[in-house]
C-alpha positions as CSV (number, residue, x, y, z in Angstrom):
1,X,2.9,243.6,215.7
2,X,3.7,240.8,217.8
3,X,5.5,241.8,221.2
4,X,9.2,241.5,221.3
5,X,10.9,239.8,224.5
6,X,14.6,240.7,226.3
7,X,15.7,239.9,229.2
8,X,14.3,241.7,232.2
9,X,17.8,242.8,233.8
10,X,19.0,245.6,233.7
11,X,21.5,245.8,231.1
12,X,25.0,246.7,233.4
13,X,23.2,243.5,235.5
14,X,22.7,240.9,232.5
15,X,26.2,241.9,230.3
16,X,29.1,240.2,230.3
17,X,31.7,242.9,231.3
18,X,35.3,242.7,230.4
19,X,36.5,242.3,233.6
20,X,34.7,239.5,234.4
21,X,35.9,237.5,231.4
22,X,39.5,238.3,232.6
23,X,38.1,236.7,235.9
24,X,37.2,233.4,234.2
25,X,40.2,233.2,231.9
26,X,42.4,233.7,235.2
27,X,40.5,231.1,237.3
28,X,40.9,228.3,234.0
29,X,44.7,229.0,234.6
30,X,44.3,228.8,238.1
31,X,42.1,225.3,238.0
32,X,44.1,222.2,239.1
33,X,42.9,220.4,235.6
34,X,41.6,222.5,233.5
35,X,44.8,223.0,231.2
36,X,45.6,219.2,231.6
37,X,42.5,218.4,230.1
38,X,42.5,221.4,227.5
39,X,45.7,219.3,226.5
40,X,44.1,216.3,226.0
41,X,40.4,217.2,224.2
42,X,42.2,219.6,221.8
43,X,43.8,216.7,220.1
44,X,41.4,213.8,220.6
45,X,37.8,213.2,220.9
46,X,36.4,213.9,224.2
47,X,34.8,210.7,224.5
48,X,38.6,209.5,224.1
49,X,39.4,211.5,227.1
50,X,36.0,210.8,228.9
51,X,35.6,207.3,228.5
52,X,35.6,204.6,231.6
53,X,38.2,201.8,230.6
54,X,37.0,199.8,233.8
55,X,33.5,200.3,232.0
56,X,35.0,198.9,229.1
57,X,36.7,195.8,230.2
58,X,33.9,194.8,232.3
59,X,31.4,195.2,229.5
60,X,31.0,191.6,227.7
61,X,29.6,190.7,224.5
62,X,28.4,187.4,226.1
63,X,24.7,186.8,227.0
64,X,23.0,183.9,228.5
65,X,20.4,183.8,226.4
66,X,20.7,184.9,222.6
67,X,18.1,184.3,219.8
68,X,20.1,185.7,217.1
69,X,21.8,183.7,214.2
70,X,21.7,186.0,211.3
71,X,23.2,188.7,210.1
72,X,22.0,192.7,210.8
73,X,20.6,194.8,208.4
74,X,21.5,198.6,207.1
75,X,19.1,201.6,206.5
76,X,22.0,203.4,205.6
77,X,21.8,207.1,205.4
78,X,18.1,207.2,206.3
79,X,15.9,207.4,209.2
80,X,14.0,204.4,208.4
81,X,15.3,202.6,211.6
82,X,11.7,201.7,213.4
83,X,10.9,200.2,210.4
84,X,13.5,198.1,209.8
85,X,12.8,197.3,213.4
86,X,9.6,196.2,212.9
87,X,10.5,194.4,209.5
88,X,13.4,192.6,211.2
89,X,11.0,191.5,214.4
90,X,9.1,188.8,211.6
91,X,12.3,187.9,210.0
92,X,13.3,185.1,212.2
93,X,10.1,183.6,211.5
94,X,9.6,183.8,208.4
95,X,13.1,182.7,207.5
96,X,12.2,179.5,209.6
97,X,9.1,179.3,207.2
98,X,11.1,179.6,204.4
99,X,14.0,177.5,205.4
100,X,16.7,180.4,204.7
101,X,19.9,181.3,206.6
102,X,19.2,185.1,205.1
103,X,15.8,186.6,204.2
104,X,14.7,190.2,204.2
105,X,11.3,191.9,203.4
106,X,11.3,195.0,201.1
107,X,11.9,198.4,203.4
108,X,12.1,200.2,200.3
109,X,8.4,199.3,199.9
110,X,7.1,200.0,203.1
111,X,9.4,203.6,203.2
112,X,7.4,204.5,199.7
113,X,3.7,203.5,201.3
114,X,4.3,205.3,204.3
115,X,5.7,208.4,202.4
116,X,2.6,208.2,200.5
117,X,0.3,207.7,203.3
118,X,1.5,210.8,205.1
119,X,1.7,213.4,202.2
120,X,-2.1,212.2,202.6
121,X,-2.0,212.8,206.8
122,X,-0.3,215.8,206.3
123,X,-2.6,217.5,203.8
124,X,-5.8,216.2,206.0
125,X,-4.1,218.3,208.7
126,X,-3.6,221.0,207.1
127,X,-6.9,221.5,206.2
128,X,-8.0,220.7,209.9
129,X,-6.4,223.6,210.9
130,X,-6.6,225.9,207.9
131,X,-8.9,228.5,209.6
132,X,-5.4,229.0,212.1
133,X,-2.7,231.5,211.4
134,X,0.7,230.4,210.1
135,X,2.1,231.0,213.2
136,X,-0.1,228.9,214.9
137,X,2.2,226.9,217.7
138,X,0.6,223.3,215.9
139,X,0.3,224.8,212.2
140,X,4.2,225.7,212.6
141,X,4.8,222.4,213.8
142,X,3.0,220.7,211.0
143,X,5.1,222.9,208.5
144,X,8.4,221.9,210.1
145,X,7.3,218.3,210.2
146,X,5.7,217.4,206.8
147,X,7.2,214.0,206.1
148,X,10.0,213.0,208.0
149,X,11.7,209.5,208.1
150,X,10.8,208.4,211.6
151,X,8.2,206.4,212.9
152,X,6.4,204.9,215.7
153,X,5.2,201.3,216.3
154,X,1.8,202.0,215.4
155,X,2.6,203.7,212.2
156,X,4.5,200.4,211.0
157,X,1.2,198.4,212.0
158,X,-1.1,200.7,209.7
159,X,1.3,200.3,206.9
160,X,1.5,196.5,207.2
161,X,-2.3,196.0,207.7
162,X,-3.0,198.3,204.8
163,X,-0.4,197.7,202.3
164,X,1.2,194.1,203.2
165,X,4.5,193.3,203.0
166,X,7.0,191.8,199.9
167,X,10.4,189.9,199.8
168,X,13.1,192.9,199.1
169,X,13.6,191.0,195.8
170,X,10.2,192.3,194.7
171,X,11.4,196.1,195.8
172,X,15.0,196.6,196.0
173,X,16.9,199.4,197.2
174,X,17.2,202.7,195.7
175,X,19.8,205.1,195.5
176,X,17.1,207.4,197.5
177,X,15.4,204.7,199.9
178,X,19.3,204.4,201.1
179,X,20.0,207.9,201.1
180,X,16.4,210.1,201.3
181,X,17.6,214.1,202.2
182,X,17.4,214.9,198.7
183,X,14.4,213.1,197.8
184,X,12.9,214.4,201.6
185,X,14.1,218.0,200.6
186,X,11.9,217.4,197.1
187,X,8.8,216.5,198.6
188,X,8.8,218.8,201.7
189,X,9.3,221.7,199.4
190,X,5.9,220.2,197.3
191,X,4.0,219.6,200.3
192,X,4.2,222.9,201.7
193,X,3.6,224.7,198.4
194,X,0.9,222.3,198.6
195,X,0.0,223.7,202.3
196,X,0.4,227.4,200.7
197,X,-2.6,226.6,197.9
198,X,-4.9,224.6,200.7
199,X,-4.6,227.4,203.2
200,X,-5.3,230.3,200.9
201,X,-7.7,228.3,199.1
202,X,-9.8,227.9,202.1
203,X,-8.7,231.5,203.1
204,X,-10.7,232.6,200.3
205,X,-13.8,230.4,200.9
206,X,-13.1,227.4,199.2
207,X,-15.7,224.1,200.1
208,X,-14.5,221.1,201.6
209,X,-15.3,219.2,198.2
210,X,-13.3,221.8,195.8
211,X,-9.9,221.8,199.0
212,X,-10.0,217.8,198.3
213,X,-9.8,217.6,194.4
214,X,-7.0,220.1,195.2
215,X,-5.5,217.7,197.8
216,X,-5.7,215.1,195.2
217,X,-3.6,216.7,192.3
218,X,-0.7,217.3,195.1
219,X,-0.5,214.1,196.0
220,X,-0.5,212.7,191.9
221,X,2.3,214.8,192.0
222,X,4.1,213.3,195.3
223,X,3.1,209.6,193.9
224,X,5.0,210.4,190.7
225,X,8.0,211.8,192.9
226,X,8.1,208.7,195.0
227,X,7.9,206.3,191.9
228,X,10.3,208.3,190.6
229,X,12.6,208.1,193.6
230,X,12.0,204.7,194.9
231,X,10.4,202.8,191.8
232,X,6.6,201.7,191.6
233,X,5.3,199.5,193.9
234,X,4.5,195.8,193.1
235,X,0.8,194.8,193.3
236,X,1.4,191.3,192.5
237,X,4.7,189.7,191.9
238,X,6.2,186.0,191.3
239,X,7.6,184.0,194.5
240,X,10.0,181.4,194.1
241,X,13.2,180.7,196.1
242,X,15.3,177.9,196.7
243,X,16.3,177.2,200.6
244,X,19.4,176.5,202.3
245,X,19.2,172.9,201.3
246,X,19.0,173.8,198.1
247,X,15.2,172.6,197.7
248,X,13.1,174.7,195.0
249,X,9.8,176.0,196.3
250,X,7.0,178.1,194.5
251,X,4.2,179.9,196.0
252,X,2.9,181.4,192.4
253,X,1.6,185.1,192.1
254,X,1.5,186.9,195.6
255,X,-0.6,190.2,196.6
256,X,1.8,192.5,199.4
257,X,-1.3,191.5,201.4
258,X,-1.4,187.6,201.2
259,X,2.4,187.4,201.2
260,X,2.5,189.6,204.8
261,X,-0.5,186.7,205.7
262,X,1.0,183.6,204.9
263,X,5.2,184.7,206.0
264,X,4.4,187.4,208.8
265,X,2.8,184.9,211.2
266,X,1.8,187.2,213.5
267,X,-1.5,189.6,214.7
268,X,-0.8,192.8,214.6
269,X,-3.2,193.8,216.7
270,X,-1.7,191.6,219.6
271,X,0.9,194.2,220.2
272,X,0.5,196.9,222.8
273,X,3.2,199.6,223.1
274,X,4.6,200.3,226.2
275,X,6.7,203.4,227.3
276,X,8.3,204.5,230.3
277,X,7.5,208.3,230.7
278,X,8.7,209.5,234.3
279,X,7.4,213.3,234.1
280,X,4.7,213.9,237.2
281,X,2.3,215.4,234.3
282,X,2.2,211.6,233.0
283,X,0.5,209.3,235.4
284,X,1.6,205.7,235.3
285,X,-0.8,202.6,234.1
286,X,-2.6,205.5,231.5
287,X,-2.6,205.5,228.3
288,X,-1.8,208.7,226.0
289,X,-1.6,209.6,222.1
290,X,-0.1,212.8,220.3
291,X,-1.6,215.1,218.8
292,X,-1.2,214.9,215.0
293,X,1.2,211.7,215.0
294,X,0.5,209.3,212.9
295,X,0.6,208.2,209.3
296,X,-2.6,206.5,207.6
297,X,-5.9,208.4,207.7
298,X,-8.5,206.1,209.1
299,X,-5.4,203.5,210.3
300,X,-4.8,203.2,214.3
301,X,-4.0,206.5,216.4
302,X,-0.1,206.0,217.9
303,X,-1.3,205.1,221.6
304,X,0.6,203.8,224.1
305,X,0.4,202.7,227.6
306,X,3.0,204.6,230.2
307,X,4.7,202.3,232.9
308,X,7.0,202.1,235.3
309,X,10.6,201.2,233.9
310,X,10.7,197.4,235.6
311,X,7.4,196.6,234.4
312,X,9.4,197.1,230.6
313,X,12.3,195.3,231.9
314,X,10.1,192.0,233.0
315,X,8.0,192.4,229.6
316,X,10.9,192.4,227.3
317,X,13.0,189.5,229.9
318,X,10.5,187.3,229.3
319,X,9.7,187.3,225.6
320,X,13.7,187.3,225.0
321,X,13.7,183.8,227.4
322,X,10.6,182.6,225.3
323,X,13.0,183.2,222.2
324,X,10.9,186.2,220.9
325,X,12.9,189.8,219.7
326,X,11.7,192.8,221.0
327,X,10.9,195.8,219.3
328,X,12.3,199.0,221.3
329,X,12.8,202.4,221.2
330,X,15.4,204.5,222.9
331,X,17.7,208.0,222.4
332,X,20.4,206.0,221.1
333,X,23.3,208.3,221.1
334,X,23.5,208.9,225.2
335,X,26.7,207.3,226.6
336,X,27.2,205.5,223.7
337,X,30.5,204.4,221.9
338,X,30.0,202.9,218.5
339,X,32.7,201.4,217.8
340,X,32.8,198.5,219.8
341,X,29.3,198.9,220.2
342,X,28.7,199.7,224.6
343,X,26.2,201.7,226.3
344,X,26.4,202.4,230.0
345,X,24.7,205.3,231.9
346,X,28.4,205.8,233.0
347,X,30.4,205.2,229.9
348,X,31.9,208.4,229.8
349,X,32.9,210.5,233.1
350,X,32.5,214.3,231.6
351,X,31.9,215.3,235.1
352,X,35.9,214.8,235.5
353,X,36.7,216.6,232.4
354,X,34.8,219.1,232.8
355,X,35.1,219.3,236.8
356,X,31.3,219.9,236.7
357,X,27.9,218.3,237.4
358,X,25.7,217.2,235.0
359,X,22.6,216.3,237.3
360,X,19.2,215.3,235.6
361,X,16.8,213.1,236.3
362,X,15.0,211.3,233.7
363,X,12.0,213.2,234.1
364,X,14.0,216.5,233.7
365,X,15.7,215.4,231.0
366,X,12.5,214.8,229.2
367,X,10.7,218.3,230.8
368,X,14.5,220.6,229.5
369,X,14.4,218.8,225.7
370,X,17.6,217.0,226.6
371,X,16.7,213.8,226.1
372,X,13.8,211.7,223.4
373,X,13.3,209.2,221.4
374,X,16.1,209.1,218.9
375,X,16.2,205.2,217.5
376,X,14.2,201.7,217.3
377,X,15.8,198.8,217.5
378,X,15.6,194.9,218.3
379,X,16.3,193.5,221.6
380,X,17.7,189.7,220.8
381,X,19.3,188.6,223.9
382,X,19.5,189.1,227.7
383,X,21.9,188.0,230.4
384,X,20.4,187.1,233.1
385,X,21.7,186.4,236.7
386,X,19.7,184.8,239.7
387,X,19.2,186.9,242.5
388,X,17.9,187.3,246.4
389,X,14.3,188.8,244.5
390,X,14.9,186.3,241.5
391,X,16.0,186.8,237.9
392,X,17.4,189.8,237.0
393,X,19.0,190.9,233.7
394,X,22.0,192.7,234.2
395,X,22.9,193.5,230.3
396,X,20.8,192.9,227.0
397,X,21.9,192.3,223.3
398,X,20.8,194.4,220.8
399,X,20.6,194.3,217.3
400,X,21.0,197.1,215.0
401,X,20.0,198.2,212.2
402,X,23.6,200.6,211.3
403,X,25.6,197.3,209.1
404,X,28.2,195.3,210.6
405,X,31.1,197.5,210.8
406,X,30.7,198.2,214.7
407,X,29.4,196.5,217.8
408,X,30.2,192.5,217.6
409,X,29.4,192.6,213.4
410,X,26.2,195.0,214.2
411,X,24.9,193.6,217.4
412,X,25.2,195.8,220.3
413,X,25.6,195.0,224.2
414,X,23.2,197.4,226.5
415,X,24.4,197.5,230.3
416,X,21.2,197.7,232.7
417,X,22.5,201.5,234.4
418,X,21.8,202.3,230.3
419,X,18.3,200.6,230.1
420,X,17.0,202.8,232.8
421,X,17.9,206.3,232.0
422,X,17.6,206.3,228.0
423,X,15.3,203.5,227.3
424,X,11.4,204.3,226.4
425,X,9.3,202.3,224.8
426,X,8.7,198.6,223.3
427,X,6.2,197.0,221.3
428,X,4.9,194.6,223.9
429,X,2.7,191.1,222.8
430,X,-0.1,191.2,225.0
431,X,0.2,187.7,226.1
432,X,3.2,188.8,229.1
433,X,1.0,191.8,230.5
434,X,-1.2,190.8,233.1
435,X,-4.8,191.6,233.3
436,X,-4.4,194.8,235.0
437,X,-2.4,196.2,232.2
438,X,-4.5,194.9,229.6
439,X,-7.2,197.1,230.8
440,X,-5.7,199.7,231.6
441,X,-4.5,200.0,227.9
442,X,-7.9,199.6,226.5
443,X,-8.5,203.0,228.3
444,X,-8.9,206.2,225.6
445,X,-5.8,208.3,225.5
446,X,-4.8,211.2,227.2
447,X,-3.7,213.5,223.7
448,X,-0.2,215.1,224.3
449,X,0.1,218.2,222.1
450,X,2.2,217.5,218.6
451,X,5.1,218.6,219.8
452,X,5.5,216.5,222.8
453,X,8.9,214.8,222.6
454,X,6.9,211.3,223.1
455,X,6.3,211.7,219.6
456,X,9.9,212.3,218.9
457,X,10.6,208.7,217.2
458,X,8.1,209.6,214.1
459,X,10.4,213.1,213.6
């Protein structure tokens, strides 16, 4: 019988006593502000109360340098957002290729692939760890974390490489791709009975060749669920459109594979991903995976290389000025106000409502769970202003993946006090890291255990 924990006060130590709630409720009515502001957040929004006008007005949606000229996408009520990320980083080229004002590749089909491929990771890993208890700290995790929506830059890579791409036409939306709880809730509920029969299968002796025909039949049964949910996947289709000219082109019968060859234009594998990780257990200029993050068995591990924050700043700078998105990752909902579509590390003064500190460092923030990686996106502009040391960008433009309702019609403005305390990762092409860092990420990872919030994107 496992142990059960208290506190170790005393009980008349650790209580709350009734006198001392009658001391707190006296010194609110005693506090020079307290009441004022129990006025004002009781009948708006305390953002409303909290937020920095001067913030505001200062805060421009103009940009010295801005590659965008088309319109944002929408994942709707999904998590699919590092995917559409990754989808919308090729779209300017390809609709330069294709001669069209608007293009979009099919999310719906890379959402059903990498469903598929990791009701496939998933099962592999529960038979990896099958001769664990349920209650195993990992095996937990992996049954709390079947098939979520999220994903990591590496993760889009293996689906791409494996499964190509097609023109949404090919693979259009579904009432589940744009809304996936109920088709999530479906499948998590079959991949854990399908956890339940591999465990106690193996439990009761079961060989590794009879615990994979088993693994096969549940994921028949996911692949029917998905087709069901999202429609069947194209393995060929017809490609013919007419650009904004009004010129007729035809490119025949297309694979997913040669259509992401000829209208991706890009190598994969020239992309390195770069986070900035401040906690002292994470050295700098080393590279590090997690445990049990990924999505395609036999694909690429999620690895990425951990910098400081101006190293992320230069890289992204200087694709943006070469006219080149960037592919980022960040916890998108700090200091944020939708709406008009601002983030500032001081959007919102809380400390004045409240008339209390909130005082974290990065690091800590990471280290106490209050902070991950919550939402990929595209970086598309940067403003940038010449300084004592040189160019310096002193706010970015980001596109979004949320429709055009908020922001400037879906594109976003980023203050640089914002870019240092919530922004993580991008997806970096190798040809603006300097030798140094180009070895350095060749180095084998350092594996973080599965639940390490680096890994937070994919959940």
């Amino acid at each position: 019988m496992a142990t059960i924990e208290r506190p170790t006060s005393s009980t008349a130590d650790a209580a709350l006593t009734a006198q001392r709630i009658s001391e707190l409720n006296d010194a609110f009515n005693e506090h020079p502000t307290a009441r004022l502001m129990q006025n004002a957040v009781t009948k708006n929004t305390v953002d409303d109360v909290a937020m920095d006008r001067e913030v505001v007005t200062t805060t421009s949606h103009s940009f010295s340098h801005v590659i965008d000229d088309w319109a944002v996408t929408n994942q709707k009520r999904s998590g699919r957002c590092w995917m559409f990320a990754g989808l919308n980083l090729f779209r300017p080229a390809a609709m330069n290729t294709l001669n069209l004002k608007e293009f979009e590749f099919s999310q719906n089909y890379t959402l059903f692939w990498d469903k598929f491929e990791r009701a496939n990771y998933f099962l592999e890993a529960i038979m990896d760890t099958s001769d664990r208890d349920a209650d195993d700290r990992t095996v937990a995790f992996l049954l709390d974390n079947p098939l979520e929506d999220g994903g990591q830059w590496n993760m889009f890579v293996n689906i791409i490489k494996k499964h190509g791409v097609v023109p949404k036409s090919a693979m259009p939306e579904s009432e589940s791709s744009s809304n996936t709880r109920r088709m999530n809730s479906i499948l998590l509920t079959k991949l854990r009975q399908g956890a339940s029969l591999l465990r106690k299968q193996a439990g009761d002796g079961g060989n590794d060749q009879s615990l994979r025909e088993t693994k096969q039949q549940i994921l028949s049964e996911v692949h029917r669920i998905l087709c069901i949910h999202l429609g069947t996947p194209p393995t060929s289709f017809n490609w013919q459109w007419q650009d904004k000219e009004r010129e007729f082109h035809r490119d025949g019968e297309l694979t997913p594979q040669a259509f992401a060859e000829k209208y991706l234009q890009q190598n994969l594998d020239d992309y390195v991903c770069l986070v900035h990780d401040p906690r002292p257990t994470s050295p700098v200029n080393k590279t590090f995976t997690v445990q049990y993050l990924g999505n395609v068995c036999g694909g690429d591990i999620v690895k990425y290389l951990n910098v400081d924050i101006e190293v992320i700043k230069t890289v992204t700078m200087n694709t943006l000025l070469d006219g080149q998105p960037v592919w980022m990752g960040c916890d998108v909902a700090k200091m944020m106000e939708r709406k008009q579509g601002i983030w500032d590390a001081k959007l919102f003064d809380y400390e004045g409502v409240y008339d209390t500190s909130f005082e974290l460092s990065k690091a800590d923030r990471l280290i106490h769970h209050d902070t991950l990686m919550t939402h990929a996106m595209l970086f598309t502009g940067v403003d940038v202003v010449d300084g004592d040391d040189g160019p310096t960008a002193r706010r970015w433009r980001v596109e979004n993946s949320w429709g055009d309702e908020n922001g400037k019609k879906g594109f976003y403005v980023m203050n640089d006090s914002w870019f240092n305390e919530y922004m993580f990762e991008i997806a970096a092409h190798k040809s603006y890291l300097p030798d140094d860092l180009l070895e350095a990420a060749a180095q084998d990872p350092i594996e973080l255990p599965a639940w390490d919030p680096m890994g937070a994107l994919a959940r």
